[in-house]
C-alpha positions as CSV (number, residue, x, y, z in Angstrom):
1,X,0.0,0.0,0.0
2,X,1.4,3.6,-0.6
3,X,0.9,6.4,1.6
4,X,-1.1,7.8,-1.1
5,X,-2.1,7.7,-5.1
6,X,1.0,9.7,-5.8
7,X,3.3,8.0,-4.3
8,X,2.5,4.7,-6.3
9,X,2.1,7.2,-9.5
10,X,5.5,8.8,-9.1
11,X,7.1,5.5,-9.0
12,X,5.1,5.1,-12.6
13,X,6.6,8.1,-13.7
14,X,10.0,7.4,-13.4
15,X,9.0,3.8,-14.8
16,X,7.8,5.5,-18.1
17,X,10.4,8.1,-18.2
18,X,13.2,5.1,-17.8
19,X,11.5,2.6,-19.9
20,X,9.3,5.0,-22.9
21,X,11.5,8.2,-22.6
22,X,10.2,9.4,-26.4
23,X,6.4,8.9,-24.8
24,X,4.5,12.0,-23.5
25,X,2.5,11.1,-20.6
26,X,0.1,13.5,-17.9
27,X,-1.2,12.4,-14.6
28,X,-3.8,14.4,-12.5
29,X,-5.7,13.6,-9.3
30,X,-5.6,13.7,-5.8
31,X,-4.4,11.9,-2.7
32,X,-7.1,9.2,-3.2
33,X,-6.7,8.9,-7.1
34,X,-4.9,9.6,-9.5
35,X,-4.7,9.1,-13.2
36,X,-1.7,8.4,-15.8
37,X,-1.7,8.9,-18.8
38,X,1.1,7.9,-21.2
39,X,1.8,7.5,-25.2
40,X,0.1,9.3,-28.1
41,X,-2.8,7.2,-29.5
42,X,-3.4,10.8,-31.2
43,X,-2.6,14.6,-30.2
44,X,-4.3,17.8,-31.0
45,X,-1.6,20.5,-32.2
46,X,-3.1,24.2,-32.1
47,X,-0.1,26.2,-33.5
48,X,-1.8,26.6,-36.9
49,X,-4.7,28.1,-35.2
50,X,-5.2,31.9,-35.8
51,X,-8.0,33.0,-33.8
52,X,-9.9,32.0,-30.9
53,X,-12.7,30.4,-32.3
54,X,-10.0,28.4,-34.4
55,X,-8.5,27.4,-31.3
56,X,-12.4,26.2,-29.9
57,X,-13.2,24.8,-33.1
58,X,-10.1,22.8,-33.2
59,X,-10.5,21.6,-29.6
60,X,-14.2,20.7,-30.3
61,X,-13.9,19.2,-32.8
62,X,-11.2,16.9,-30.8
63,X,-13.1,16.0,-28.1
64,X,-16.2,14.9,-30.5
65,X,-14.0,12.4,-32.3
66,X,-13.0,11.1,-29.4
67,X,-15.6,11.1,-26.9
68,X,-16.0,7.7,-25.9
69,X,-12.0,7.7,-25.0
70,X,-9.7,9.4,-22.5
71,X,-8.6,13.1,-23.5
72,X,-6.2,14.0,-21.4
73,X,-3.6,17.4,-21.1
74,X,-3.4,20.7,-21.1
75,X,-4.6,23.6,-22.9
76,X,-2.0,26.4,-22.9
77,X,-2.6,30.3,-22.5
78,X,-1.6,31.8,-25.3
79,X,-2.8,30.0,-28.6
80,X,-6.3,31.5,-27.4
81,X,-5.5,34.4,-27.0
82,X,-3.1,35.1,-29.8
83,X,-0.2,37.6,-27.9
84,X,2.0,39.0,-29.8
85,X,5.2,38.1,-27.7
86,X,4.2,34.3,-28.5
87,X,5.0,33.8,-32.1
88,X,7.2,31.1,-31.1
89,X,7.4,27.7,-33.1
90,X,9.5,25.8,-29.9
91,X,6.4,26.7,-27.5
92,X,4.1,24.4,-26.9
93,X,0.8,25.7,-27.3
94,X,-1.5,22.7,-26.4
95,X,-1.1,19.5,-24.9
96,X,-4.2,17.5,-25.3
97,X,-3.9,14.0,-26.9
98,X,-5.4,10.5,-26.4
99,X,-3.5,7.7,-24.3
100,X,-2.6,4.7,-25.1
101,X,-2.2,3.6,-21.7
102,X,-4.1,4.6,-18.8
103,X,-3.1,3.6,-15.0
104,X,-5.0,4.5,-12.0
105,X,-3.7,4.8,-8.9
106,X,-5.3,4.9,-5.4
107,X,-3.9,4.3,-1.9
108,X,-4.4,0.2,-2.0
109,X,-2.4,-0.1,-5.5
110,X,-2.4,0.7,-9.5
111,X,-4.3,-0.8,-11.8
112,X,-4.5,-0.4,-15.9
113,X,-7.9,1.3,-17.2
114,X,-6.7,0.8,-20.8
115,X,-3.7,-0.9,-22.8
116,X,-1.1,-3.0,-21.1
117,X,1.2,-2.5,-18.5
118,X,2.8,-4.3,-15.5
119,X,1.6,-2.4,-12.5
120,X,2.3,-5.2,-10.2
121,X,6.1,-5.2,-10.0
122,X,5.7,-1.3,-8.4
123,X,2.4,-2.0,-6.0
124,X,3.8,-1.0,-2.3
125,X,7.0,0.0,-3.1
126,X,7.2,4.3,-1.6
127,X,9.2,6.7,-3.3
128,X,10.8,8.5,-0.4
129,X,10.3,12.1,-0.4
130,X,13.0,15.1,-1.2
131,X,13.4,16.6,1.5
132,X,15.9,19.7,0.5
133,X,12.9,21.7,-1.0
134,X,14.1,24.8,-3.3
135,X,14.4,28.1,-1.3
136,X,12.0,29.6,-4.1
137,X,12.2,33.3,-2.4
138,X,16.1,32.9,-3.1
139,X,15.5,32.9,-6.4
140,X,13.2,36.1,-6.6
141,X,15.7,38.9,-7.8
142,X,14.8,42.3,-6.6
143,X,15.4,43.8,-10.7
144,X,12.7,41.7,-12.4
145,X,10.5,42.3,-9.5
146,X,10.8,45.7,-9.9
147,X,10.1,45.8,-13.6
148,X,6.7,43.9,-13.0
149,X,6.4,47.0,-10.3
150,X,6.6,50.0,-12.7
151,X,4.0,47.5,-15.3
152,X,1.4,46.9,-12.4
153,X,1.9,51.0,-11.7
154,X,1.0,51.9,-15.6
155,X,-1.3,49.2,-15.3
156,X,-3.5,51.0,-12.4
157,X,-3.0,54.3,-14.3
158,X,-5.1,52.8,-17.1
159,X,-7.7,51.8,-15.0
160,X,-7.7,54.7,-13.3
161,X,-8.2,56.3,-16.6
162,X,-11.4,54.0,-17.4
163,X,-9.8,51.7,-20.4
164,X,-9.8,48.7,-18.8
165,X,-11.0,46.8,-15.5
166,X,-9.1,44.3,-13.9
167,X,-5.7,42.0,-15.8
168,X,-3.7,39.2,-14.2
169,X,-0.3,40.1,-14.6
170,X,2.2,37.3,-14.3
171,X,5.9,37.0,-14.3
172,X,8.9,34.7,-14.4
173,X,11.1,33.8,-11.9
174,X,14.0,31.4,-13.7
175,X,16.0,29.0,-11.3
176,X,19.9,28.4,-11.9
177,X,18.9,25.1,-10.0
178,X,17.4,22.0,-11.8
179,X,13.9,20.9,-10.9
180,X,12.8,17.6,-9.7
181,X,9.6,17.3,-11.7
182,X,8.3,14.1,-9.9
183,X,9.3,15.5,-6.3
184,X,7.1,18.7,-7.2
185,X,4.7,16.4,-8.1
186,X,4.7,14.0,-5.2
187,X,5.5,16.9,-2.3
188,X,3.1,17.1,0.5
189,X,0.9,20.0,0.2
190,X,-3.0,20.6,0.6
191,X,-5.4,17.6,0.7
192,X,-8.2,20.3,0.3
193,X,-11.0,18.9,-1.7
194,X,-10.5,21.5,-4.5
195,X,-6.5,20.8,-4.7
196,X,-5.4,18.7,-8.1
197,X,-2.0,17.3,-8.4
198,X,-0.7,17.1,-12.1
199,X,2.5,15.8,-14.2
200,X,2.8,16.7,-17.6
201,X,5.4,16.0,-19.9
202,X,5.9,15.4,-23.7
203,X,9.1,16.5,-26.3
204,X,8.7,20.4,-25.8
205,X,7.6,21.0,-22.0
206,X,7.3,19.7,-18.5
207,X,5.7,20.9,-15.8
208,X,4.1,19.6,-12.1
209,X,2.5,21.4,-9.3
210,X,-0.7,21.5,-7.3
211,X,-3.3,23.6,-8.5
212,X,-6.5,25.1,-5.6
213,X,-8.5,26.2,-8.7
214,X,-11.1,23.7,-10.0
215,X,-12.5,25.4,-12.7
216,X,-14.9,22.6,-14.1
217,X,-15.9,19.4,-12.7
218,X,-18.8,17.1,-13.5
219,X,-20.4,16.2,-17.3
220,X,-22.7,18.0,-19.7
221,X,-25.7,17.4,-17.7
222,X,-24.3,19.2,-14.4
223,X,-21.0,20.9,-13.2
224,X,-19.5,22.8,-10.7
225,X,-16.8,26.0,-10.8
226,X,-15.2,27.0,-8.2
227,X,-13.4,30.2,-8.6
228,X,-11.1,31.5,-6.7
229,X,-10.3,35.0,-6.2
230,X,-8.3,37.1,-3.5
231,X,-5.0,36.1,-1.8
232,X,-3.4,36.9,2.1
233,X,-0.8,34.5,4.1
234,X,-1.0,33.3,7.0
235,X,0.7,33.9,9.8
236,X,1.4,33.2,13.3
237,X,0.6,36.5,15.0
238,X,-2.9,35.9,14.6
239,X,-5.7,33.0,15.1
240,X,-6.5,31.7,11.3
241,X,-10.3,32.9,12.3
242,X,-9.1,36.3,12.8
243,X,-7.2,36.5,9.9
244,X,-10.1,35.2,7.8
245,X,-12.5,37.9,9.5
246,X,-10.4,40.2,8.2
247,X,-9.4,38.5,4.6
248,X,-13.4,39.0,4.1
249,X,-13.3,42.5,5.4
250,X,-10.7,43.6,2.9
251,X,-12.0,46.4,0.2
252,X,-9.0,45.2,-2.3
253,X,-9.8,41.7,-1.8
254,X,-13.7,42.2,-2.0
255,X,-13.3,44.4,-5.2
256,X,-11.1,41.7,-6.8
257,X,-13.4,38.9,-6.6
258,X,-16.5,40.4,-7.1
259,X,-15.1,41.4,-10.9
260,X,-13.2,37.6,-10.9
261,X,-16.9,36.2,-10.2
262,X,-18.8,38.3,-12.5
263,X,-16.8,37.8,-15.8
264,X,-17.6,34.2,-15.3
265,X,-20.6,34.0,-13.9
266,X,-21.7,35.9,-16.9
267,X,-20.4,33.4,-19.0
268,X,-22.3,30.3,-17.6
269,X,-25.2,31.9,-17.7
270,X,-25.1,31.6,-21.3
271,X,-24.9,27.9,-21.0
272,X,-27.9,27.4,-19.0
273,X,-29.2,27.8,-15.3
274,X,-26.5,28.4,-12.9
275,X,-27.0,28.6,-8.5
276,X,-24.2,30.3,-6.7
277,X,-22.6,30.7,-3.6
278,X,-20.3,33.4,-3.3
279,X,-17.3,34.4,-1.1
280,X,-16.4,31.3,1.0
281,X,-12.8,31.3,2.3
282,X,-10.6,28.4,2.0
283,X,-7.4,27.6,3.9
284,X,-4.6,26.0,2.3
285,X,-1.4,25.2,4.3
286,X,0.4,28.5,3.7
287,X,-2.5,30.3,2.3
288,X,-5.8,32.0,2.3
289,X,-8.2,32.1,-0.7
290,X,-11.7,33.3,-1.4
291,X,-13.5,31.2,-3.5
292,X,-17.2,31.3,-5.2
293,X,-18.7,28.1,-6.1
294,X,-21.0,27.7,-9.2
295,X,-23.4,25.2,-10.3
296,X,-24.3,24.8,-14.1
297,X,-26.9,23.1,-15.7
298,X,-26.4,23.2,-19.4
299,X,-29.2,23.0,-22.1
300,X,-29.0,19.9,-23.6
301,X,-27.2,20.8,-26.8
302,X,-24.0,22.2,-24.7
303,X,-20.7,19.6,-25.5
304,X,-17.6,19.4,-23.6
305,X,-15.9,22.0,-25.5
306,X,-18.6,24.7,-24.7
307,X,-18.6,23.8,-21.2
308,X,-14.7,24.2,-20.7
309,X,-14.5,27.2,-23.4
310,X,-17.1,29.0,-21.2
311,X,-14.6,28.4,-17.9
312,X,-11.3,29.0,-19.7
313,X,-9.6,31.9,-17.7
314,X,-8.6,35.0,-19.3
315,X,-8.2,36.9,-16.4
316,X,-8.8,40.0,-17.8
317,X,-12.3,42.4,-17.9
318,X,-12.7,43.7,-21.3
319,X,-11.1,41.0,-22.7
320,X,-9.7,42.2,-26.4
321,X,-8.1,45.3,-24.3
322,X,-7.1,43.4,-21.3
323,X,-5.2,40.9,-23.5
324,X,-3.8,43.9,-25.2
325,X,-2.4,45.3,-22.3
326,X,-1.1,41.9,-21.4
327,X,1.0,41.9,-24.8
328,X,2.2,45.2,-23.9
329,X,3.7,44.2,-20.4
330,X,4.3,40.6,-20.8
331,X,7.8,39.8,-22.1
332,X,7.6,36.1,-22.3
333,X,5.1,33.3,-23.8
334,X,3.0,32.0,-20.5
335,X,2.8,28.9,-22.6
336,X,0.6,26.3,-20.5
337,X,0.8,28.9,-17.0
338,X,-3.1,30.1,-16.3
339,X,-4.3,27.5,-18.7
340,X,-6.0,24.2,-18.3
341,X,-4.7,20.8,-17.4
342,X,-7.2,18.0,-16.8
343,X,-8.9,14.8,-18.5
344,X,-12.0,13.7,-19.7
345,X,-13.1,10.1,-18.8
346,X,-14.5,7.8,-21.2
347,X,-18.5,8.1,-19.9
348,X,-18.1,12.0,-20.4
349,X,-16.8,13.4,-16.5
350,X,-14.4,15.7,-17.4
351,X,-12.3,17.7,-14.7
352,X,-9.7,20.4,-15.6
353,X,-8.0,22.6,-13.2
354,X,-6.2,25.9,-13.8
355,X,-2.3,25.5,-14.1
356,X,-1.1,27.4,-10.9
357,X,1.3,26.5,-8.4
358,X,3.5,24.9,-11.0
359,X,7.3,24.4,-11.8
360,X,8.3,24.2,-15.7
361,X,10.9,23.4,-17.5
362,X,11.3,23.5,-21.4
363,X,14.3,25.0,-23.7
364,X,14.1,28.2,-22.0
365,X,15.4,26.0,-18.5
366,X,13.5,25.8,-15.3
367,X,11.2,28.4,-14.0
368,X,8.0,29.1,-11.9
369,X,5.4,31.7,-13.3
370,X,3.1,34.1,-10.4
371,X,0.6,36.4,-10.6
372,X,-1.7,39.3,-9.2
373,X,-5.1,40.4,-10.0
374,X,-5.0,44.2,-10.9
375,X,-8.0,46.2,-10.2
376,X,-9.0,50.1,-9.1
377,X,-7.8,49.5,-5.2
378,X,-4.4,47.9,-6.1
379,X,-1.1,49.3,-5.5
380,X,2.6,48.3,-7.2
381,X,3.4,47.3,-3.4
382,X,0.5,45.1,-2.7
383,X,0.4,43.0,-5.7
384,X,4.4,42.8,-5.7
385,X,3.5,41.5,-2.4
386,X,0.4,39.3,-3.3
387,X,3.1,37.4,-6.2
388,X,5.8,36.7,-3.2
389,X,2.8,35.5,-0.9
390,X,1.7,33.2,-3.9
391,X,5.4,32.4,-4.4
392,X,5.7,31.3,-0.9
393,X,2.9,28.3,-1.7
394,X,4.6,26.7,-4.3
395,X,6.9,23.7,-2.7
396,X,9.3,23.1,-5.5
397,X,12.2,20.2,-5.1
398,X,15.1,19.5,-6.4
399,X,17.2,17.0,-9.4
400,X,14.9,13.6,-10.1
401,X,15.9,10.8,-7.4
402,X,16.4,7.0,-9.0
403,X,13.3,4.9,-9.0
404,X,13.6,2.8,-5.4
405,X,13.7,-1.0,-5.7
């Protein structure tokens, strides 16, 4: 028995990467389950796409041909959104593709879903945890942090000005250190019910983390959203209650999610009849985060696609100008960072989970991508803050350890 499903799926991992190193594969779950996916039966490349309705149309079209199989991946930022700074062939834009071989694993052992593979020989052996973690703050250089400064500041100007609302502005903190992907993957961090655990790697990018933001779980007849919105750490000084008291007090943190919630509650209304519940709090181990929860019913002509289109986060309010100003103060491609990473099951659940939380590593070298929601009550100092507190929750680990015996 391992200690939990990621435990026996890291051992999988390092399996497939020893044994099928040319094979992409993706896992995503949770403490209880997790899913692996691994070889290309078929993959959806997007890099031809030249709109966003392309993109949609493209990833439809995908999911329809295959809907009685397991879709598994990501769907990256940029290709729907078309930035400028991302005319990049190396980049990869989208990772969706259908496995070959499909492994779950859960607490009691692994057990093959579809295709062949010997799970037997790895059933209760542990993968022993790094340890020496990555001082991530160490890598946090006070010159790139005070470019995105003077952005957020001409940012706030222009909302100040009325052109745009609110813009999730990210930036990229580059390690000289090399990552342990599976580490990252396996490392102990929120069993929360909304927390997914993910692995993805193919010939152009690799990335793990843990995301808190569950943007679409359930099928066509009935899912859920939960959105989160509003950031503080915690701390030691003061009770978590207290803190939390005040979290929901906050006019900066109230502004910010009630234009997060909006956008998309919008959105699924277009889909069909939606019940809320708005402005919870959860409490991850070094964090605080307001969350809405949404309920969708579609109409019964709503696929996949729509439902996950409708959810996909842009992060922005307008959108064509928000992701204009995003081009504007954005110097690199945020490739599969703010995107989608998830998998849709063979009787039509599907789950995908915002990439967040996440250490990458692709031609540019190893890096971690945060961001900050930007609305009228935001400073420069508070959301150069709000990135280092978001910084602080991603546990990142060092160089791959050898599969245990």
């Amino acid at each position: 028995m391992h200690s939990d499903a990621r435990s026996g799926a890291a051992i999988l991992i390092q399996r497939i990467q020893r044994d099928y190193p040319e094979k992409c594969f993706c896992c995503y779950g949770t403490a209880d389950r997790v899913l692996i996916g691994f070889g290309a039966a078929s993959a959806l490349r997007l890099a031809n796409a030249d709109s966003f309705n392309a993109v949609w149309g493209d990833i439809g079209a995908y999911f329809e041909a295959n809907r009685n199989d397991y879709v598994m991946g990501f769907i990256g930022f940029d290709p729907s959104n078309k930035l400028n700074n991302c005319i990049d062939g190396d980049r990869e834009k989208s990772g969706l593709f259908v496995p070959d071989t499909v492994i779950e694993c859960r607490k009691d052992g692994c057990s093959v879903l579809k295709g062949e593979f010997d799970v037997e020989s790895i059933n209760g052996q542990q993968m022993p945890v790094n340890t020496a973690a990555i001082d991530i703050a160490d890598l946090d250089r006070d010159e790139p942090r005070e470019r995105y400064a003077a952005s957020v500041a001409e940012i706030i100007d222009a909302i100040q000005a009325g052109l745009i609302e609110r813009i999730t502005l990210a930036r990229k903190i580059k390690s000289h250190k090399d990552f342990d992907l599976a580490g990252t993957f396996l490392s102990d961090q929120s069993h929360h019910r909304l927390a997914r655990s993910f692995y993805f790697s193919n010939e152009s990018i690799a990335f793990s983390g843990q995301s808190p933001e569950l943007l679409a779980y359930g099928n066509v007849e009935s899912f859920y959203t939960y959105k989160l919105s509003g950031t503080c750490a915690k701390t030691d000084k003061l009770p978590v209650a207290a803190i939390i008291s005040e979290f929901r007090k906050d006019p900066r943190i109230v502004a910010e999610h009630q234009s997060a919630i909006a956008t998309i509650e919008d959105s699924l209304i277009g889909l069909g009849t939606v019940q809320s519940n708005k402005f919870e709090v959860i409490e991850l181990p070094t964090l605080l985060h307001g969350v809405s929860t949404f309920t969708t019913r579609p109409r019964k002509s709503v696929t996949v696609a729509d439902c996950v289109r409708t959810i996909f986060p842009f992060g922005v309010n307008p959108v064509e100008e928000g992701l204009a100003f995003l081009d504007q103060h954005e110097d690199f491609c945020r490739g599969p960072y703010y995107g989608l990473v998830g998998c849709i099951l063979p009787d039509g659940e599907f789950s995908f989970s915002q990439i967040l939380r996440s250490a990458f590593v692709d031609h540019d070298g190893s890096y971690i991508v945060v961001g900050a929601a930007i609305t009228s009550r935001s400073t420069a100092e508070l959301e150069v803050a709000e990135t280092r507190t978001k910084l602080s929750g991603v546990r990142v680990f060092g160089r791959e350890q050898s599969l245990t015996s």
